[in-house]
Structure formats: C-alpha cells, structure tokens
mmCIF file of the N, C-alpha and C atoms, coordinates in Angstrom:
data_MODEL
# 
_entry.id   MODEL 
# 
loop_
_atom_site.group_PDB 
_atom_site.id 
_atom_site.type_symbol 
_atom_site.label_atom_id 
_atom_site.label_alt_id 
_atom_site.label_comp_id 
_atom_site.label_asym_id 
_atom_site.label_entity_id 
_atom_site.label_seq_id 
_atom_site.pdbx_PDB_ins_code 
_atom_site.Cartn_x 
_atom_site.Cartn_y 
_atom_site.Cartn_z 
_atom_site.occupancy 
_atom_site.B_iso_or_equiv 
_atom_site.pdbx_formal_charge 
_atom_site.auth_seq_id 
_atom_site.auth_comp_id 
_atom_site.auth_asym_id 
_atom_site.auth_atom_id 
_atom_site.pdbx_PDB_model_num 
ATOM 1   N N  . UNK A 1 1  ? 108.716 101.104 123.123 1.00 0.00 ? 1  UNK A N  1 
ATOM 2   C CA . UNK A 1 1  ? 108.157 99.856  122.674 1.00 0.00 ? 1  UNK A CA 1 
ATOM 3   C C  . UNK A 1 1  ? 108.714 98.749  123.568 1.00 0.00 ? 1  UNK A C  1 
ATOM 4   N N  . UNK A 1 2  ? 107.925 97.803  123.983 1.00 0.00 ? 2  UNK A N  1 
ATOM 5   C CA . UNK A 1 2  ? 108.339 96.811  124.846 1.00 0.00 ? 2  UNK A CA 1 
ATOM 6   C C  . UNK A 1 2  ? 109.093 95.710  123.790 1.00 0.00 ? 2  UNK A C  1 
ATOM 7   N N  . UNK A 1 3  ? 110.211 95.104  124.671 1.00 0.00 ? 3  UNK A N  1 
ATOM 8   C CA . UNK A 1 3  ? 110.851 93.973  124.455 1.00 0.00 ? 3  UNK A CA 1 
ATOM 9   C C  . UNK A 1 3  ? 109.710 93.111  123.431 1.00 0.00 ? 3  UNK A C  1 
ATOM 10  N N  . UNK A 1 4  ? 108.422 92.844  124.232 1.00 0.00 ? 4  UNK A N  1 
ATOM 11  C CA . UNK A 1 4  ? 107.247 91.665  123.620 1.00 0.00 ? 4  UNK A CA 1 
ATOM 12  C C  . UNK A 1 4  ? 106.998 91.878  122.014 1.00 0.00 ? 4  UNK A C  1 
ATOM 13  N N  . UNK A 1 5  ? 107.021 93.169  122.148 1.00 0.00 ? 5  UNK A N  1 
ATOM 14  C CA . UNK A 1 5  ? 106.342 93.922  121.041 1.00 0.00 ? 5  UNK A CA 1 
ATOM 15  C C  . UNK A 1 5  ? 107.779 93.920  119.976 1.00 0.00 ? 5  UNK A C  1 
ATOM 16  N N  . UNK A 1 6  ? 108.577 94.275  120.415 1.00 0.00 ? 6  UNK A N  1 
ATOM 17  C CA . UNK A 1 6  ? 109.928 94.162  119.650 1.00 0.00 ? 6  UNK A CA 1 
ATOM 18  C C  . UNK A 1 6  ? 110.195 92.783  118.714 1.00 0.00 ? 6  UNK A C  1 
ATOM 19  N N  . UNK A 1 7  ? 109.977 91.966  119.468 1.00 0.00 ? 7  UNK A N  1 
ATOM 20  C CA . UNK A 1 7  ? 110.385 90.564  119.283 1.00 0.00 ? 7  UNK A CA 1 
ATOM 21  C C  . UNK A 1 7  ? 109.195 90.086  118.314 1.00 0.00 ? 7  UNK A C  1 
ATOM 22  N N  . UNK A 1 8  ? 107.893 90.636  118.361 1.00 0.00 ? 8  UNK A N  1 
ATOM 23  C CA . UNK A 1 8  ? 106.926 90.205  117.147 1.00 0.00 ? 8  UNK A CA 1 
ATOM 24  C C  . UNK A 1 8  ? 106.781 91.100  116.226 1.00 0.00 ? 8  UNK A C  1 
ATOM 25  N N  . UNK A 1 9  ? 107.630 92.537  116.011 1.00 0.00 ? 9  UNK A N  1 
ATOM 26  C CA . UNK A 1 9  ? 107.884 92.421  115.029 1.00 0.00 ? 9  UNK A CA 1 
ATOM 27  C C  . UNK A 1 9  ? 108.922 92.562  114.179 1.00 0.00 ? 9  UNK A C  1 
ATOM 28  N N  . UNK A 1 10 ? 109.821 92.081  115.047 1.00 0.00 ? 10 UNK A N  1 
ATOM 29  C CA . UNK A 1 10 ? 111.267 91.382  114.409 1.00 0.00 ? 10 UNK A CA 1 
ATOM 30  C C  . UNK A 1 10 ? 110.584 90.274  113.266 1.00 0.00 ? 10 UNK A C  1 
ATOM 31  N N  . UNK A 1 11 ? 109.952 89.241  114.245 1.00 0.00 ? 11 UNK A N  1 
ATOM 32  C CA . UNK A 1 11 ? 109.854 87.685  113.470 1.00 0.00 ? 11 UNK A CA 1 
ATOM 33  C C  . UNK A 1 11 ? 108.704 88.731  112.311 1.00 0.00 ? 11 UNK A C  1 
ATOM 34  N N  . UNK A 1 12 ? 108.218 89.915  112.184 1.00 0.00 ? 12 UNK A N  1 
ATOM 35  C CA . UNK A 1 12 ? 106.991 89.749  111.032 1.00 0.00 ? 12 UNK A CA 1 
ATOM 36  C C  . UNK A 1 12 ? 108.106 90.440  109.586 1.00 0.00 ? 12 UNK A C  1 
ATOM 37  N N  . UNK A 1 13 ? 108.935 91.212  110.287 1.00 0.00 ? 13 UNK A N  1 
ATOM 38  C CA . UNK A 1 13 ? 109.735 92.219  109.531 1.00 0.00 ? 13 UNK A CA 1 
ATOM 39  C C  . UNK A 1 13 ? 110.723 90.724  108.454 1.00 0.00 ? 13 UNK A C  1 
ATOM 40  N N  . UNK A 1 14 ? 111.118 89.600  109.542 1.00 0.00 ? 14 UNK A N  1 
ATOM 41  C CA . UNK A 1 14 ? 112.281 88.745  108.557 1.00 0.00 ? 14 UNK A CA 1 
ATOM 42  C C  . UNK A 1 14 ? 111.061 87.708  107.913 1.00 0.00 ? 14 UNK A C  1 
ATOM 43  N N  . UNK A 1 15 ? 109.214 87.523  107.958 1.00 0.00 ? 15 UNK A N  1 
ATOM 44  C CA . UNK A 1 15 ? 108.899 86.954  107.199 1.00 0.00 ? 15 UNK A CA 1 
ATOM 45  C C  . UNK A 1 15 ? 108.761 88.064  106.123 1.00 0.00 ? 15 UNK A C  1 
ATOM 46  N N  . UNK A 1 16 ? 108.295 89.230  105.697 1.00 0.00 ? 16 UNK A N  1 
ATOM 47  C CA . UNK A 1 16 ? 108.395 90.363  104.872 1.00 0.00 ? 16 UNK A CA 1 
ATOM 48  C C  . UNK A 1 16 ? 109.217 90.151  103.780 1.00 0.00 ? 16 UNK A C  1 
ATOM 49  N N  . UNK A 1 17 ? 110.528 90.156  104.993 1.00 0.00 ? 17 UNK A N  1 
ATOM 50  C CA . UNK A 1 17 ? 111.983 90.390  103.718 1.00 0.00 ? 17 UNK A CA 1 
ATOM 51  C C  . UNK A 1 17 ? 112.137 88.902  103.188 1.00 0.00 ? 17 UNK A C  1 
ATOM 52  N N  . UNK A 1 18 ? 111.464 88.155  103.849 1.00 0.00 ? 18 UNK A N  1 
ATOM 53  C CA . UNK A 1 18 ? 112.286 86.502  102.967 1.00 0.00 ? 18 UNK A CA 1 
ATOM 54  C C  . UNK A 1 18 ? 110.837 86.156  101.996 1.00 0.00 ? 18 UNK A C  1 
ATOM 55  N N  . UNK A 1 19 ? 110.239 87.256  101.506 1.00 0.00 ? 19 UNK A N  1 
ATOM 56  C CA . UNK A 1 19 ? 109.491 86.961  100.735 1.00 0.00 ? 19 UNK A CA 1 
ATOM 57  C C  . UNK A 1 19 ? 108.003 86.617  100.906 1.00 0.00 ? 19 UNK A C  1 
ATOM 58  N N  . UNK A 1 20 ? 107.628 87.066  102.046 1.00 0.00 ? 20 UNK A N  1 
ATOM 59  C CA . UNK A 1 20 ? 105.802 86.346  102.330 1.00 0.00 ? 20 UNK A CA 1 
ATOM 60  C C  . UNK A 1 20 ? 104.874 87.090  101.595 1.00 0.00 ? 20 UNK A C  1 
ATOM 61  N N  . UNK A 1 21 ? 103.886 86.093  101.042 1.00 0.00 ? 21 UNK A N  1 
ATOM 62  C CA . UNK A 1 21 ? 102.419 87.085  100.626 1.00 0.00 ? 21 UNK A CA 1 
ATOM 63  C C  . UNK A 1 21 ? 101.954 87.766  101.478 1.00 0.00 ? 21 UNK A C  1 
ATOM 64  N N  . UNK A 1 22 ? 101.093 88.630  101.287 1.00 0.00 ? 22 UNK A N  1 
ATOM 65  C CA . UNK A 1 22 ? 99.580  88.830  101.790 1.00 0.00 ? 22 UNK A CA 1 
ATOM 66  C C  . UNK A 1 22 ? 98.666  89.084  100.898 1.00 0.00 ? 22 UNK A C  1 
ATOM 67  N N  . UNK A 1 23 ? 97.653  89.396  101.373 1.00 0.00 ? 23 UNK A N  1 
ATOM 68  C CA . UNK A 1 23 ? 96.154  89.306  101.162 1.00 0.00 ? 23 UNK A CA 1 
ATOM 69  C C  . UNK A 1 23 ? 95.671  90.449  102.088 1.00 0.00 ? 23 UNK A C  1 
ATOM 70  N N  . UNK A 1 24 ? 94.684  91.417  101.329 1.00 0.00 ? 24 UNK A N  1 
ATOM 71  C CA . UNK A 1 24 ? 93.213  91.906  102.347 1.00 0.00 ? 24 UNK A CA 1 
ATOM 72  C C  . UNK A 1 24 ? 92.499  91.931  101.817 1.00 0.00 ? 24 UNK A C  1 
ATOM 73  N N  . UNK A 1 25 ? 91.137  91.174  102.861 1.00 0.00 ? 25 UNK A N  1 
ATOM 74  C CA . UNK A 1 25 ? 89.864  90.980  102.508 1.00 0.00 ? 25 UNK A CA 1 
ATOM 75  C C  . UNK A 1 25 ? 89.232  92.253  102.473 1.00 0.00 ? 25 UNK A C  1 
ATOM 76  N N  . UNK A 1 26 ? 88.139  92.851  101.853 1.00 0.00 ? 26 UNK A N  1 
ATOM 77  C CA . UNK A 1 26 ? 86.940  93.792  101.685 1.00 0.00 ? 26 UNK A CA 1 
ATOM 78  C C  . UNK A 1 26 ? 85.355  93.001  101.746 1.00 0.00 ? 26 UNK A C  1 
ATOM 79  N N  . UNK A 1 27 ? 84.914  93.553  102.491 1.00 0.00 ? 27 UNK A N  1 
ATOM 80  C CA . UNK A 1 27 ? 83.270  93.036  102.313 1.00 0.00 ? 27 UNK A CA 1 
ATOM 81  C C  . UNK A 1 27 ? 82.813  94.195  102.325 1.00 0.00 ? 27 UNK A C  1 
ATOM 82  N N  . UNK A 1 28 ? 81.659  94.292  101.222 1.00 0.00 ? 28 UNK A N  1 
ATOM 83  C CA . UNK A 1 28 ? 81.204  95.559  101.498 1.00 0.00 ? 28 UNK A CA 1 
ATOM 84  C C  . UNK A 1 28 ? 79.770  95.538  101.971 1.00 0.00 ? 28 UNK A C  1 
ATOM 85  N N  . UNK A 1 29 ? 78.986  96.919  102.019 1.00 0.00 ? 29 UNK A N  1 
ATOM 86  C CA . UNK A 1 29 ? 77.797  96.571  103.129 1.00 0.00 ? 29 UNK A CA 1 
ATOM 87  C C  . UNK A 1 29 ? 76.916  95.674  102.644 1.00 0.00 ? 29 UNK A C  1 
ATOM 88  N N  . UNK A 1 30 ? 76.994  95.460  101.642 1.00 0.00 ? 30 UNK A N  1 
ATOM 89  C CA . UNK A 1 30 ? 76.047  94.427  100.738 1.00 0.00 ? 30 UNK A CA 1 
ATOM 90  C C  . UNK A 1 30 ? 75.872  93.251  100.786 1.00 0.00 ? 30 UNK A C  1 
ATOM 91  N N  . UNK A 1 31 ? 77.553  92.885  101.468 1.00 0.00 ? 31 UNK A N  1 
ATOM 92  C CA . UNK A 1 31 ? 77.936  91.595  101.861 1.00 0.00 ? 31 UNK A CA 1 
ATOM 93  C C  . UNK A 1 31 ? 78.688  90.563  100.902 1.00 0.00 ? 31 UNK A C  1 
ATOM 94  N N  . UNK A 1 32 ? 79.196  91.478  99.982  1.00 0.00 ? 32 UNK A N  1 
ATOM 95  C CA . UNK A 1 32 ? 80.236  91.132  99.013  1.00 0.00 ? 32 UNK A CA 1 
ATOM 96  C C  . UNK A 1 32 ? 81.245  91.292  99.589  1.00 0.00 ? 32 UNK A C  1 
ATOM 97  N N  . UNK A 1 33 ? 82.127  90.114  99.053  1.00 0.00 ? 33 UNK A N  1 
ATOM 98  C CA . UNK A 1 33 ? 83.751  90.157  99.859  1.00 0.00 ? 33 UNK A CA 1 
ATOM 99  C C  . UNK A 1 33 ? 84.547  89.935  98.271  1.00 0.00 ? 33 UNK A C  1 
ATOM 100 N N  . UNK A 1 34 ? 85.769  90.631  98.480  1.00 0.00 ? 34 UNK A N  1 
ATOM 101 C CA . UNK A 1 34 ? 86.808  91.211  97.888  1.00 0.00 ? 34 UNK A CA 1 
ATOM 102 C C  . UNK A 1 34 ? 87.773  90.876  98.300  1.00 0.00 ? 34 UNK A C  1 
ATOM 103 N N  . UNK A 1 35 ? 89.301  89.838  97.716  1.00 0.00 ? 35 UNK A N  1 
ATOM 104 C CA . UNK A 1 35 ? 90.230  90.009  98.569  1.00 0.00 ? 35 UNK A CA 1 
ATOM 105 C C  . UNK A 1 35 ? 91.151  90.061  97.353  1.00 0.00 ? 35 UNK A C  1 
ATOM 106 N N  . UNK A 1 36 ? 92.110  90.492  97.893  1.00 0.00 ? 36 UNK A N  1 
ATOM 107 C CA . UNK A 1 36 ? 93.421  91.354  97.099  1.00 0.00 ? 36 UNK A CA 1 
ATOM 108 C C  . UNK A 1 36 ? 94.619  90.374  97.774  1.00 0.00 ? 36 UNK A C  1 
ATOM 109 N N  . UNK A 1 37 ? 95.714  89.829  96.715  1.00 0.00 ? 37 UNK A N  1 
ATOM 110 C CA . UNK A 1 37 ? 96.755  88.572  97.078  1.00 0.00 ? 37 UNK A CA 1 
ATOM 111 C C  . UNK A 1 37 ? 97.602  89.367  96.416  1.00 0.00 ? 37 UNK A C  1 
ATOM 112 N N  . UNK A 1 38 ? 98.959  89.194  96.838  1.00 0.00 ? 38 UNK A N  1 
ATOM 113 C CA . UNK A 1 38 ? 100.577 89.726  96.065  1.00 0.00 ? 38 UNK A CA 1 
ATOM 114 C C  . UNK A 1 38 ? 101.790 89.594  97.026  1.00 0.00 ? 38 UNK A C  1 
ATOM 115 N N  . UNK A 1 39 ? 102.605 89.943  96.781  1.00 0.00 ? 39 UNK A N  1 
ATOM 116 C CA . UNK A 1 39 ? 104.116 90.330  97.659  1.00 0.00 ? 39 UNK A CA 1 
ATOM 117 C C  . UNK A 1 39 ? 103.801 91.374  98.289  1.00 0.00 ? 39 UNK A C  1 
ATOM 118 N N  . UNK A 1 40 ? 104.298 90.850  99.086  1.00 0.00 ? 40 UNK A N  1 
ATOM 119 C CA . UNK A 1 40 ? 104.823 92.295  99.853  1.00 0.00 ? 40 UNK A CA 1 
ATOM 120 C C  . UNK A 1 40 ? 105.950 93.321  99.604  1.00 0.00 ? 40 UNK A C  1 
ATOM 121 N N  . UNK A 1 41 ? 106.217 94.404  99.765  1.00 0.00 ? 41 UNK A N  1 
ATOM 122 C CA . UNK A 1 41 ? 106.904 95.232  99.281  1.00 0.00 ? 41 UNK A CA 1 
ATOM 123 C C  . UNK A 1 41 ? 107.338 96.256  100.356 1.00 0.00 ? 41 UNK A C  1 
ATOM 124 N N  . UNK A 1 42 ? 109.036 95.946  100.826 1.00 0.00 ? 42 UNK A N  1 
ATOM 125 C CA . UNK A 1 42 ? 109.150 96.510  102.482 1.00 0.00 ? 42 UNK A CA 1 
ATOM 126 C C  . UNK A 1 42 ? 110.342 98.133  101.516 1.00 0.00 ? 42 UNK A C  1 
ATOM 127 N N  . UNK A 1 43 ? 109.512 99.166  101.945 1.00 0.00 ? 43 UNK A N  1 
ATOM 128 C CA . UNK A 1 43 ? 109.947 100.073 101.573 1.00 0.00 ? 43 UNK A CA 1 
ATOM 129 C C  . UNK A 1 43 ? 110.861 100.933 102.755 1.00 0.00 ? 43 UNK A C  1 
ATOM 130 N N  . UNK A 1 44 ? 112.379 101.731 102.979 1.00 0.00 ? 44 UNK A N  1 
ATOM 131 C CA . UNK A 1 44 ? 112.837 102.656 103.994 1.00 0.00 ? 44 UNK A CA 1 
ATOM 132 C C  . UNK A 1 44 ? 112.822 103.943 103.427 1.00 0.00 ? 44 UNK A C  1 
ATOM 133 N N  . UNK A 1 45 ? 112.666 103.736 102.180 1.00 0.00 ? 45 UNK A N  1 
ATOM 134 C CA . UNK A 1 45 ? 112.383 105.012 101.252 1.00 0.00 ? 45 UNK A CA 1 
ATOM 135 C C  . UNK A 1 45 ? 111.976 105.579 99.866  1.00 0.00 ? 45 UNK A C  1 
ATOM 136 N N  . UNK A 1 46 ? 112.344 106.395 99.275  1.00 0.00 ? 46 UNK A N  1 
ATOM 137 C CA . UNK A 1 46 ? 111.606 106.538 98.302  1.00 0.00 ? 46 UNK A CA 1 
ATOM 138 C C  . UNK A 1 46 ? 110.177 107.179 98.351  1.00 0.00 ? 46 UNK A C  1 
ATOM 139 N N  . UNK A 1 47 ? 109.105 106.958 97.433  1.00 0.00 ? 47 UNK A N  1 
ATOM 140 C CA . UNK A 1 47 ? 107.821 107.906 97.344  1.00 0.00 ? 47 UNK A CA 1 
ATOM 141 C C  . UNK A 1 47 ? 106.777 107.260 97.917  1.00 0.00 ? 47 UNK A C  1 
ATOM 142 N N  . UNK A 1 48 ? 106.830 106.060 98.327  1.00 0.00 ? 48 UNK A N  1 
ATOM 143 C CA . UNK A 1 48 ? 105.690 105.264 99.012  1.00 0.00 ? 48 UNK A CA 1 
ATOM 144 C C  . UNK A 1 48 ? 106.159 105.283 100.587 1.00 0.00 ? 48 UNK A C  1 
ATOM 145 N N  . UNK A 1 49 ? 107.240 105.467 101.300 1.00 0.00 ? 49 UNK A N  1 
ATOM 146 C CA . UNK A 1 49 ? 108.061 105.700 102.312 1.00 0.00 ? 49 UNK A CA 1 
ATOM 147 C C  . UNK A 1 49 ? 107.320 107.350 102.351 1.00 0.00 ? 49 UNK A C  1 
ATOM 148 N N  . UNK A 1 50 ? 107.651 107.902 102.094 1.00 0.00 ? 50 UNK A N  1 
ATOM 149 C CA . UNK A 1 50 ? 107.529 109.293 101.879 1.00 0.00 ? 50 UNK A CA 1 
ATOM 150 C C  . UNK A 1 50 ? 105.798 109.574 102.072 1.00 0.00 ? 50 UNK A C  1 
ATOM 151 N N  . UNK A 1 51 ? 105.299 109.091 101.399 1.00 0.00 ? 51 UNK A N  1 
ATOM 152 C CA . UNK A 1 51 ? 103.887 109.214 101.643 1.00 0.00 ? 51 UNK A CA 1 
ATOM 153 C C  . UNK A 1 51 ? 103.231 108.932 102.777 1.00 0.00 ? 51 UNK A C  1 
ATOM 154 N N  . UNK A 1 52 ? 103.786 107.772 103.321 1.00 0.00 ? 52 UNK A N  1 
ATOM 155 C CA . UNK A 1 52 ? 102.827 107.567 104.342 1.00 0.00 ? 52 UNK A CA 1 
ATOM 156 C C  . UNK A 1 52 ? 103.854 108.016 105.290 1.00 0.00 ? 52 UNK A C  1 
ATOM 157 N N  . UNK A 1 53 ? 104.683 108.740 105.564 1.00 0.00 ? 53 UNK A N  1 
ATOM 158 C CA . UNK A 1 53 ? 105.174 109.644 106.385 1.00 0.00 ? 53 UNK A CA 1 
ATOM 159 C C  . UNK A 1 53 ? 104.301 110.801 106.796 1.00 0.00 ? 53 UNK A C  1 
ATOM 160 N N  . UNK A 1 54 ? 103.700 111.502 105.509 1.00 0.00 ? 54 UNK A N  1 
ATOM 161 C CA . UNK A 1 54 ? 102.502 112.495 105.639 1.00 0.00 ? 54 UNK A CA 1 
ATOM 162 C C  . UNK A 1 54 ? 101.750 111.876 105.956 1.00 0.00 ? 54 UNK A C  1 
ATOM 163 N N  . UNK A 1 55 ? 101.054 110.902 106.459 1.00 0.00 ? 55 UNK A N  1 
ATOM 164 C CA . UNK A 1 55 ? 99.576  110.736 106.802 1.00 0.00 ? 55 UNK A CA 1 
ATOM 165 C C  . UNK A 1 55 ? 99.823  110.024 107.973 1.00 0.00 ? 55 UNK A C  1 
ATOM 166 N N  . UNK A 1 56 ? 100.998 109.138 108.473 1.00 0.00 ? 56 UNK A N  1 
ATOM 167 C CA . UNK A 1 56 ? 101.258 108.743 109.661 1.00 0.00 ? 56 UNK A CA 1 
ATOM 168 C C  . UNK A 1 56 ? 101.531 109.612 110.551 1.00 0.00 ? 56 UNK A C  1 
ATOM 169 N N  . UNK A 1 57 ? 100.542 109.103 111.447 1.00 0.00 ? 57 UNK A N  1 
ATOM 170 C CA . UNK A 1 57 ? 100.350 109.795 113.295 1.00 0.00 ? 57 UNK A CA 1 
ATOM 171 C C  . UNK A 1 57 ? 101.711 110.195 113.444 1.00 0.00 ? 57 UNK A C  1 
ATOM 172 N N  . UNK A 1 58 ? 102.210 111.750 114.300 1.00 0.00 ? 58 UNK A N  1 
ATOM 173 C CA . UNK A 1 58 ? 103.365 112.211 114.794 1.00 0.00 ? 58 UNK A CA 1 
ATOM 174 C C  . UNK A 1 58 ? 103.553 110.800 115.780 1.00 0.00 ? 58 UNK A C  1 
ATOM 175 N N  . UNK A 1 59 ? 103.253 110.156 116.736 1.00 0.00 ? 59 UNK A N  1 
ATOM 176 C CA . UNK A 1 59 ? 103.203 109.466 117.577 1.00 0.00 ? 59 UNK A CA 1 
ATOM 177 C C  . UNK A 1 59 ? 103.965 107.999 117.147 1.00 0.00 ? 59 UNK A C  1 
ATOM 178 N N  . UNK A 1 60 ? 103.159 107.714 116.085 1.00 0.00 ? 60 UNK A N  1 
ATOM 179 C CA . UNK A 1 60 ? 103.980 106.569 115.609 1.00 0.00 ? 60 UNK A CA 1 
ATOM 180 C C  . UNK A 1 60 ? 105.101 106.976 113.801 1.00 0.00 ? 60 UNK A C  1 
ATOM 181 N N  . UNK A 1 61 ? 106.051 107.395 114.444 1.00 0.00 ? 61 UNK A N  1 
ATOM 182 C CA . UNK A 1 61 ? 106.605 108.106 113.069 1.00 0.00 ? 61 UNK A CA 1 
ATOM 183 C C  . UNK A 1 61 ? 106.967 106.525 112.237 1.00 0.00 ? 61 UNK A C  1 
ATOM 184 N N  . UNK A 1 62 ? 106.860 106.062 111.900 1.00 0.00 ? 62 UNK A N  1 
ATOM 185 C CA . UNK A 1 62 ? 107.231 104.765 111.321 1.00 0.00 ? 62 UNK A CA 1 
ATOM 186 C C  . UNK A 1 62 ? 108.951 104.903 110.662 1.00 0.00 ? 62 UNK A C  1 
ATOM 187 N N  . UNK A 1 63 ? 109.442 103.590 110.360 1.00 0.00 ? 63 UNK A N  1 
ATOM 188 C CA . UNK A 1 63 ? 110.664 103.272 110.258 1.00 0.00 ? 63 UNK A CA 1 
ATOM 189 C C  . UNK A 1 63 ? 110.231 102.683 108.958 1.00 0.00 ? 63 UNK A C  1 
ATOM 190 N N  . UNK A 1 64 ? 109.566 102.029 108.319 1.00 0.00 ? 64 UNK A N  1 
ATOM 191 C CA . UNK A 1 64 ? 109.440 101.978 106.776 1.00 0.00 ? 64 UNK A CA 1 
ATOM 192 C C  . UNK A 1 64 ? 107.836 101.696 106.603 1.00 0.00 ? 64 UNK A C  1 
ATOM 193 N N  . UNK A 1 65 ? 107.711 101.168 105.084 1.00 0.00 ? 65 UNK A N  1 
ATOM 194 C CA . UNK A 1 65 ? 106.216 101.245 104.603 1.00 0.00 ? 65 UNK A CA 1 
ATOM 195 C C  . UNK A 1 65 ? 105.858 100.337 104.053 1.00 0.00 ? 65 UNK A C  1 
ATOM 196 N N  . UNK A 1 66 ? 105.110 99.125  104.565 1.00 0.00 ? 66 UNK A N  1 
ATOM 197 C CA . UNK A 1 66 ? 105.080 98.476  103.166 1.00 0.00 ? 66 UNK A CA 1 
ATOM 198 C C  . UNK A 1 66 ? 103.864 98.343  102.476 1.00 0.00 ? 66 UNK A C  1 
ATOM 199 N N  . UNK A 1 67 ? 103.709 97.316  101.379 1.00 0.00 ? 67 UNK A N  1 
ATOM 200 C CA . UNK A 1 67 ? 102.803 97.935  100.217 1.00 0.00 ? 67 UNK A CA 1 
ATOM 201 C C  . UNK A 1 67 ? 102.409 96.303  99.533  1.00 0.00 ? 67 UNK A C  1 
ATOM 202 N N  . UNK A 1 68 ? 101.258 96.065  99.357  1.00 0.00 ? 68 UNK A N  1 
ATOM 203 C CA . UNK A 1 68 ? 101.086 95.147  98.837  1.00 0.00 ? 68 UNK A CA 1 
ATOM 204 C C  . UNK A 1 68 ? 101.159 95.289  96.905  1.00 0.00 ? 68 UNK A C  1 
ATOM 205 N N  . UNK A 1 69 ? 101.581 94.689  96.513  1.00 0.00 ? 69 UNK A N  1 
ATOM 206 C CA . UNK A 1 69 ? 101.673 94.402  94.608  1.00 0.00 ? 69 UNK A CA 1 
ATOM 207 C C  . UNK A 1 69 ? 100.884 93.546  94.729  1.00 0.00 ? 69 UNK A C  1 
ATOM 208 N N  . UNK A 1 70 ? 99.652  94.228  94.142  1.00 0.00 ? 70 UNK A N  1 
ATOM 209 C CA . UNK A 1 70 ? 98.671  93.071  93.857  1.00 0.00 ? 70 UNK A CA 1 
ATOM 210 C C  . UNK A 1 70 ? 98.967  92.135  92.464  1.00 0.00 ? 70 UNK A C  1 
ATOM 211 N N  . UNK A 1 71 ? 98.766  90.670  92.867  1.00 0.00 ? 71 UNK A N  1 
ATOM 212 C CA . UNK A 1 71 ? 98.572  89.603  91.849  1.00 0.00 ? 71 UNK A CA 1 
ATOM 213 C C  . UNK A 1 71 ? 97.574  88.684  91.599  1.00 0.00 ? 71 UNK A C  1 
ATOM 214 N N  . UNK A 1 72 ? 96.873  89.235  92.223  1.00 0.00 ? 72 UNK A N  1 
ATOM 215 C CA . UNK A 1 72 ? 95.459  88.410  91.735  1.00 0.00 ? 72 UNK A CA 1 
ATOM 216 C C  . UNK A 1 72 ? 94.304  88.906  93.288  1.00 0.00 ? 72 UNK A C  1 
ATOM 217 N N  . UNK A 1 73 ? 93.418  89.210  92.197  1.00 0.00 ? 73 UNK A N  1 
ATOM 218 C CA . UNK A 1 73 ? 92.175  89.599  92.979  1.00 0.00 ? 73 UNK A CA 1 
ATOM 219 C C  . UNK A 1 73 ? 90.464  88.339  92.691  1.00 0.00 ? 73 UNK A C  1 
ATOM 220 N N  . UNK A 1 74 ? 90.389  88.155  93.502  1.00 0.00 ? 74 UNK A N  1 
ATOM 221 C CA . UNK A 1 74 ? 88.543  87.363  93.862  1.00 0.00 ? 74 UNK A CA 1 
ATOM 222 C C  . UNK A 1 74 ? 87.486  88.385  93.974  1.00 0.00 ? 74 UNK A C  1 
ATOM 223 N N  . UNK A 1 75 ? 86.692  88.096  93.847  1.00 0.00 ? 75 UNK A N  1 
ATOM 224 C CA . UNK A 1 75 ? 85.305  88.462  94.280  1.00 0.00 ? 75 UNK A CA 1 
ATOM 225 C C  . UNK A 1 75 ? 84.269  86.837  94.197  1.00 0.00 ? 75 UNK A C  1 
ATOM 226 N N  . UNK A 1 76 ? 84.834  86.749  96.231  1.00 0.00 ? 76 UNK A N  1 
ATOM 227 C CA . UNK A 1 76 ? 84.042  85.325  95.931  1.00 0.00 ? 76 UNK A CA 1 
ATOM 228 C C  . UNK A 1 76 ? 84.880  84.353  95.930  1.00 0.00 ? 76 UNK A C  1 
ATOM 229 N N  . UNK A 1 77 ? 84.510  83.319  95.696  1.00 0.00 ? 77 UNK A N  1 
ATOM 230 C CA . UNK A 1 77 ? 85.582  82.545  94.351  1.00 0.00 ? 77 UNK A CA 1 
ATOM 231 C C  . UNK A 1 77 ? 85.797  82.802  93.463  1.00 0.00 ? 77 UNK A C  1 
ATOM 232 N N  . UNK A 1 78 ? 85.363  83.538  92.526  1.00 0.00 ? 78 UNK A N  1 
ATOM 233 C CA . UNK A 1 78 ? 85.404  83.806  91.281  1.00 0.00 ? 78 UNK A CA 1 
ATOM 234 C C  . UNK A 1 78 ? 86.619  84.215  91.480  1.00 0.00 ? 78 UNK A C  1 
ATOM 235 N N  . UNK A 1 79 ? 88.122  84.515  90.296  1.00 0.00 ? 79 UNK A N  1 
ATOM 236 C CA . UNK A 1 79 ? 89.428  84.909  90.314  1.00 0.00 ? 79 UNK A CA 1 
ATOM 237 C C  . UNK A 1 79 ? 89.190  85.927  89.147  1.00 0.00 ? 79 UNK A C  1 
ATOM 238 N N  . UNK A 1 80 ? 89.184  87.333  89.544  1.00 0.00 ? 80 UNK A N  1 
ATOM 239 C CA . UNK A 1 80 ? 89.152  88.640  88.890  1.00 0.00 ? 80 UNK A CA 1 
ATOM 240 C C  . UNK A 1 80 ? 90.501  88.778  88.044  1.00 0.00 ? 80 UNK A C  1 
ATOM 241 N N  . UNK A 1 81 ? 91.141  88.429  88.981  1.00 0.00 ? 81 UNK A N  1 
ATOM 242 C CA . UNK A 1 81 ? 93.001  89.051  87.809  1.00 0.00 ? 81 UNK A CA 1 
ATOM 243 C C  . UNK A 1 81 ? 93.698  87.994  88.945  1.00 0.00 ? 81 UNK A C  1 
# 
C-alpha cells in the first residue's frame, strides 16, 4: 500500500473512531431512493470481523470491519425509522 493511500486512510480510520456517521443511499430500478443513517461501528474482532473475513478477497485480507447501526431510515423525504 502506498504512503498516499496510507495517509487517507489513517485520517478516515481516526474520523470512524472519534465517532462519525454514515449513511448509504439505495435507488432502486424504479427510481426510488432509500438511504440508511447511524454510527459507525469499527470492529478488529468478534462475529462481524469474522464474517467478512469469509467473504473478503484473499488479496485484500482486511485488518477490521466496520458496520453501520442503523438510526433512521428515508424513503425520499419521508423519515421511515
């Protein structure tokens, strides 16, 4: 991994741990959009660590996992949960 690459995701790994949201959007073919808001959740182990160990590429063996906790979902504007 290059230095460049190192260094962005150093700065994404210490917004993670000091607490940042996210969000992912869904549109589906219909042209409905879906987006999903919560914490983030930086896992090194345990069963969500563990899981995506099995499904992650030999190539990129990953160093942890993280996981969004959803807290509120849209469709739209509308606010689902």
């Amino acid at each position: 991994m290059s230095r460049t690459v190192q260094l962005l995701f150093s700065k994404t790994l210490e917004n993670i741990l000091a607490g940042s949201k996210g969000s992912i959007l869904f549109i589906t073919k219909e042209g409905k959009s879906y987006q999903v808001k919560g914490s983030i959740e930086y896992h090194k182990e345990g069963l969500l660590f563990e899981d995506m160990k099995k499904w992650n590429p030999k190539k990129h063996p990953g160093h942890a996992a993280t996981a969004l906790k959803v807290e509120e979902v849209y469709m739209g504007a509308e606010k689902l949960l």
